[in-house]
Structure formats: C-alpha cells, structure tokens
C-alpha positions in Angstrom: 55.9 166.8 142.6 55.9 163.1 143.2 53.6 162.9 139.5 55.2 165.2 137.5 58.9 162.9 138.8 56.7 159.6 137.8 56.0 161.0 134.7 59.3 162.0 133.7 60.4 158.6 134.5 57.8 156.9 132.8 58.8 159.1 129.6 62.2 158.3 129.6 61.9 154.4 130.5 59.6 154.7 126.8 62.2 156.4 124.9 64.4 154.0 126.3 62.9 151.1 124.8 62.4 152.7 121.9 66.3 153.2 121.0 66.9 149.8 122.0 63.9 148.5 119.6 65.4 150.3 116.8 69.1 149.6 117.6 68.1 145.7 117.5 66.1 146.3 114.3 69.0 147.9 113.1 71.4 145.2 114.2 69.5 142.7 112.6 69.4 144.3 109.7 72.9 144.7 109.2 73.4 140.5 110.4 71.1 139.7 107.7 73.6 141.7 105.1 76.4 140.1 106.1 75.1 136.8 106.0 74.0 137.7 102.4 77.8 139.1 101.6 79.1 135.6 103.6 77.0 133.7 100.9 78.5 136.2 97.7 81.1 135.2 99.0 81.4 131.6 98.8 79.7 131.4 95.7 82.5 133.7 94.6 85.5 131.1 96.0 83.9 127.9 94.6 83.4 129.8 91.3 87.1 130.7 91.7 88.2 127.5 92.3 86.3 126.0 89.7 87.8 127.7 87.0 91.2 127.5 88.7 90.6 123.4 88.3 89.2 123.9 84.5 92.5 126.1 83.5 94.9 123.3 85.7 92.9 120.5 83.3 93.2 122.7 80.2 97.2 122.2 80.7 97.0 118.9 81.3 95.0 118.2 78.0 97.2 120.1 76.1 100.5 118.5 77.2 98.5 115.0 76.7 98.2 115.9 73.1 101.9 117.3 73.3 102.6 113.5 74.2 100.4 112.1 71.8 102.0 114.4 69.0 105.5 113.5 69.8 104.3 109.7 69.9 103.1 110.2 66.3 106.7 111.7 65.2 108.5 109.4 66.8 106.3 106.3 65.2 106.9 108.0 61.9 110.1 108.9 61.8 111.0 104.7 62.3 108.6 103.9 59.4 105.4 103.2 60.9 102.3 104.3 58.5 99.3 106.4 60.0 95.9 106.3 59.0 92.8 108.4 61.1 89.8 106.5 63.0 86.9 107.8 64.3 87.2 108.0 68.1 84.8 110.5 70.0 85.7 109.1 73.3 89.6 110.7 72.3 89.0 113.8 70.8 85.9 116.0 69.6 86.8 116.0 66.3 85.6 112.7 63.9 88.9 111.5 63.2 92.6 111.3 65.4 95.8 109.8 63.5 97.0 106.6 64.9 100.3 104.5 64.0 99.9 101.3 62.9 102.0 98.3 61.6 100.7 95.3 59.3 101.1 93.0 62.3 98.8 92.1 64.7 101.3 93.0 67.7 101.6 96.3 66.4 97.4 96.4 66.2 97.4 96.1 70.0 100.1 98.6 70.5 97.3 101.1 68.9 94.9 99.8 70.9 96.8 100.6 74.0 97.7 104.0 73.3 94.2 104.8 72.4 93.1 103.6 76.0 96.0 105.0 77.9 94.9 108.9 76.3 91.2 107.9 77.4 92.1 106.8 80.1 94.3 110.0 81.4 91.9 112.3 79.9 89.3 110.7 82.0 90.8 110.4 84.9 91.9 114.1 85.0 88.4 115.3 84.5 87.2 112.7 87.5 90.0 114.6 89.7 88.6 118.0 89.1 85.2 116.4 89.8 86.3 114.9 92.9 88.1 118.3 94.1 85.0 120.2 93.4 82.6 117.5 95.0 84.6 115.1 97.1 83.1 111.6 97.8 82.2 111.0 101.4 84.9 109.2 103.4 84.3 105.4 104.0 86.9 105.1 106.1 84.8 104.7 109.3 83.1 101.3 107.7 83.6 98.0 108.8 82.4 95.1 106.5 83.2 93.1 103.6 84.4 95.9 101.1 87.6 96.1 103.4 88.2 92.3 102.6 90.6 92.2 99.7 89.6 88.2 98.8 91.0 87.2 95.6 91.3 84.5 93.7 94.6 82.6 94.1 96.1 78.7 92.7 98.3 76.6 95.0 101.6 76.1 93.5 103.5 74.2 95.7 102.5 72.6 98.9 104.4 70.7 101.6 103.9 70.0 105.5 105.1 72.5 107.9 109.4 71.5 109.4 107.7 72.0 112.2 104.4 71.7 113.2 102.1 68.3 112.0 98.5 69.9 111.1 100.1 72.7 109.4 100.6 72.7 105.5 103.1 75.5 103.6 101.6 77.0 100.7 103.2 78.8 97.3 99.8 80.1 96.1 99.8 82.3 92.8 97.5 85.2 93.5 98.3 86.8 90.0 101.1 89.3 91.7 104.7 88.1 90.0 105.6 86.7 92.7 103.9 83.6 94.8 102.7 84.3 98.6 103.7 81.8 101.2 100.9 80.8 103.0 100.4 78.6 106.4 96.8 77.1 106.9 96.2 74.4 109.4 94.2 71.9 107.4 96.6 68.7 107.3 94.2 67.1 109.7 91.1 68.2 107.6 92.0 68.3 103.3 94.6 65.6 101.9 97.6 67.5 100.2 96.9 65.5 97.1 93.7 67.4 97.1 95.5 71.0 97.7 97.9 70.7 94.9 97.3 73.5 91.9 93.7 73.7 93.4 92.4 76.9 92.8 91.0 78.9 96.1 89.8 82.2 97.6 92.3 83.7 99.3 92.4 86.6 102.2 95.1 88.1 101.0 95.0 92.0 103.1 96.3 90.4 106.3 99.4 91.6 107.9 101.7 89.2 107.4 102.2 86.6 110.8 104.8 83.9 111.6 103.6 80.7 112.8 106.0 78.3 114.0 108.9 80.1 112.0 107.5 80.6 108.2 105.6 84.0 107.6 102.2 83.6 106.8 101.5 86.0 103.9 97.7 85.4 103.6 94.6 82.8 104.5 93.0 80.9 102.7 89.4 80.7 103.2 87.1 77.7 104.0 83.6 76.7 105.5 83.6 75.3 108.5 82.1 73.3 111.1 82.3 71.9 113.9 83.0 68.4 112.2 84.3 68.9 108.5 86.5 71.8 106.7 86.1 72.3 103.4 88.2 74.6 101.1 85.9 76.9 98.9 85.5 76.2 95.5 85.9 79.8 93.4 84.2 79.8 89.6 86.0 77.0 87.6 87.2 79.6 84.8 88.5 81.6 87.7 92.4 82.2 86.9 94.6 83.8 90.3 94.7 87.1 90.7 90.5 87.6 89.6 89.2 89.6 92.5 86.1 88.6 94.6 83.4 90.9 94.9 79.8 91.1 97.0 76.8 92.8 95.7 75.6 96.2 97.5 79.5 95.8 98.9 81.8 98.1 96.2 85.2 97.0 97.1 87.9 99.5 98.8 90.1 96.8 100.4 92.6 98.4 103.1 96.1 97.6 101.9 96.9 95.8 105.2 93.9 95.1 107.5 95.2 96.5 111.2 94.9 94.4 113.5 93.3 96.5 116.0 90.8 97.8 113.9 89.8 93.7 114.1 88.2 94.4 110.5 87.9 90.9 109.5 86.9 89.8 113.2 84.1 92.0 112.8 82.9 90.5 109.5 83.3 87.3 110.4 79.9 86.1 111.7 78.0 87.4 108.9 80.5 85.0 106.5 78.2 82.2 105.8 77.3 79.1 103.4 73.6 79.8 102.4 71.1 76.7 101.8 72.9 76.6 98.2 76.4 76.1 99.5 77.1 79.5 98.1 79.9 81.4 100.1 78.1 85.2 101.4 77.7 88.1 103.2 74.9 89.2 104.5 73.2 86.7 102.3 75.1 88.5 99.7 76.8 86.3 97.0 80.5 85.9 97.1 81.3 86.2 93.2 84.0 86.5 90.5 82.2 89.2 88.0 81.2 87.7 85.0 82.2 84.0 86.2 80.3 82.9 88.8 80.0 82.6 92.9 82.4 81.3 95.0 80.7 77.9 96.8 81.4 75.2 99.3 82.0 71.1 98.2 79.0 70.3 100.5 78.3 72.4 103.2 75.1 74.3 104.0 74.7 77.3 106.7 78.1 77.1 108.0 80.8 79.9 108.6 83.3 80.7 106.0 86.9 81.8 107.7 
C-alpha cells in the first residue's frame, strides 16, 4: 500500500510540473506578443504624429505664400514693377516674382522679404524637426555658454556721488538703450582712459545696487594681485557683437540666478594665456570673424 500511495504521488507531483512548464511557456509566449504589439504600436503613434506635424507645416506654407501673394498685390497695386529671380532656397520652382523699385532702398526691401520667407519656411521645418527629435536639454550645464559677454562702448563715465574707487558707466551694448554700469576701477584705470573705450561686458547679471545706482552689468578685466587691466575686444568690434568660445555654442540664460552661482563656477577657468589672450579652458575668447578678445599686458592671470 505504502508504494502503490508513493507512486501516485510521484505521478501527480510530474504532471504537476508539467502544467506549470507549459503554463509558463505559454505565458511567455503571449509577453513576447504583447511586447511585439507594444512596439506596433509606437511605431504606429510616431508615424501618426509625424504626419500630423507634415499636415500642421503644409498649412503653414500655404498661408506663407497666402502672405507672400497678398504682399505682391499690394506692391502692385501702388505701382511697384515685378520681375522673377531664380531662388531655390524660396520655392521649388526656378523662378518666384519679386517687387522691386529703381532705387537702391527699394533693392533691400526685396532682399528682406526674400530672407524673412526663407527664414519662416526654415524655421517651421526646424520646429517639426525638433518636435519629432527634440535636442537634449542643456539646462543642467554650467560653464561659459551661460555667459552672455558682449561687446559694449563706454558712453559716458563719471565717479560714483558716493563712493571714491567707484566709477558710473553709460556703456552702449547695441540694445537702444545704454546700461548703467558700476565697476570699481577708479583706483586702478584713469577715467580719461575709460571714455568711449570699447570693452567686453557681462551683461546676464541680475541687476545689483551698489551704494545707491543699479548696476546693470560688469565689465570684465584681467587681474592680479598688483595691476587691473580692462580687456581689449577686436579693434573693428562695434557694441552689441557677441563673444563667443570655441567647443562652447552659446545659450546665455537671460538672467544668471544667483544661486545657481553660474558665473562663480566659471570663474577660475577665466584666464589670460601666455599670449595675453582672454580664455576658457584655454579656449579663445573671440568676436567671429574679428578677432579674440586680449589683455594690454597681462599673462596667466584671471579675467573677472
């Protein structure tokens, strides 16, 4: 009796084992379809959205040439004459009409509508682009590319009402408007020397008082311990060029926040290199084009 029992039991514990093999053969089985249909799926909802952008670009091309047409009319019906150029970049076909007047203003007023339609058509194709294949965020980075340095010309410069080393600048950064600007160099660069100088200015900062006038920017230097010297940008610089590093692309924040301490961080890799040349990382500070920003006479020394 006690044999025959084990045997049933033995029997049963096979079959068992058997169900559950096949139920987990089974089971996987059906996982691996579903991950297949998951997969169908996306494909299907990218594809989707894909053609969702294509159809939203479509409109936007065709009101473009809506605006375009209407341009045309209106330039017409005041007199202007129209004549075709070839312009791939604008349209596929080999020629688009353009208005035009015998004078040279009117010549440029061509010339801008032709880039403003490139320009939108481009940029709505680099939207669907980036919807379809967004960029990865930068935002966690911390160096130069946050620095929004320009190039800016003192305008008007006087002593601080109320503090001796302190000078108050007007300095023309190319905006409409001046920015006020407070830099403590009285004891270091004669304000004969300062006036309509051209200089690389900081100019993301969030705006600070010191002793009463609201600093709006900085303007940027090499220093030592013994001598400040105010950088020197490219000499056919004009305010408002922007200053750029290599390897760097810039993506200035539109106000540095101070507790991020952005520019603090960047700050000891600001350096003179052995040609006075103002860097990052051994990375040129430059004005594209123009040349690199650069120190009177000071080697190896920080820029701030």
């Amino acid at each position: 009796m006690i044999c025959i029992g084990c045997n049933s039991l033995k029997n049963m514990l096979v079959k068992i084992s058997s169900n559950i093999l096949a139920n987990a053969e089974t089971a996987e089985k059906r996982l691996a379809e579903l991950r297949i249909k998951v997969e169908e799926i996306k494909k299907f909802k990218v594809e989707e959205k894909i053609k969702e952008l294509l159809k939203e670009n479509s409109v936007l091309s065709e009101k473009i040439v809506q605006a375009k047409n209407e341009l045309i009319k209106l330039e017409i019906s005041h007199g202007k004459k129209q004549y075709t150029v070839p312009s791939k970049e604008i349209t596929e076909s080999n020629t688009v009409p353009v208005s035009v007047e015998k004078s040279q203003d009117n010549d440029n007023e061509v010339e801008k509508t032709q880039a403003a339609v490139v320009k939108k058509e481009k940029n709505s194709v680099k939207k669907i682009k980036e919807k379809v294949n967004p960029a990865p965020s930068t935002d966690s980075i911390i160096d130069v590319r946050k620095l929004d340095f320009r190039i800016g010309k003192i305008v008007e410069i006087n002593k601080h009402p109320d503090a001796d080393s302190l000078y108050v600048e007007k300095i023309d950064c190319g905006e409409g408007r001046p920015r006020t600007v407070v830099s403590g160099l009285v004891n270091h660069v004669p304000i004969d020397e300062m006036r309509d100088k051209l200089v690389m200015v900081l100019c993301n900062l969030k705006p600070v008082k010191m002793r009463g006038v609201t600093s709006e920017a900085m303007v940027m230097c090499a220093s030592s311990p013994e001598k400040v010297e105010v950088l020197n940008p490219p000499s056919d610089a004009v305010p408002g060029d922007l200053v750029e590093c290599e390897g760097y692309p810039r993506e200035p924040e539109a106000q540095l926040n101070p507790k991020k301490k952005i520019f603090e961080t960047c700050a000891p890799d600001l350096k003179t290199n052995d040609d006075k040349v103002a860097c990052y990382k051994d990375k040129p500070l430059i004005v594209v084009g123009k040349g690199s920003v650069v120190a009177p006479t000071l080697k190896q020394v920080n820029v701030k």
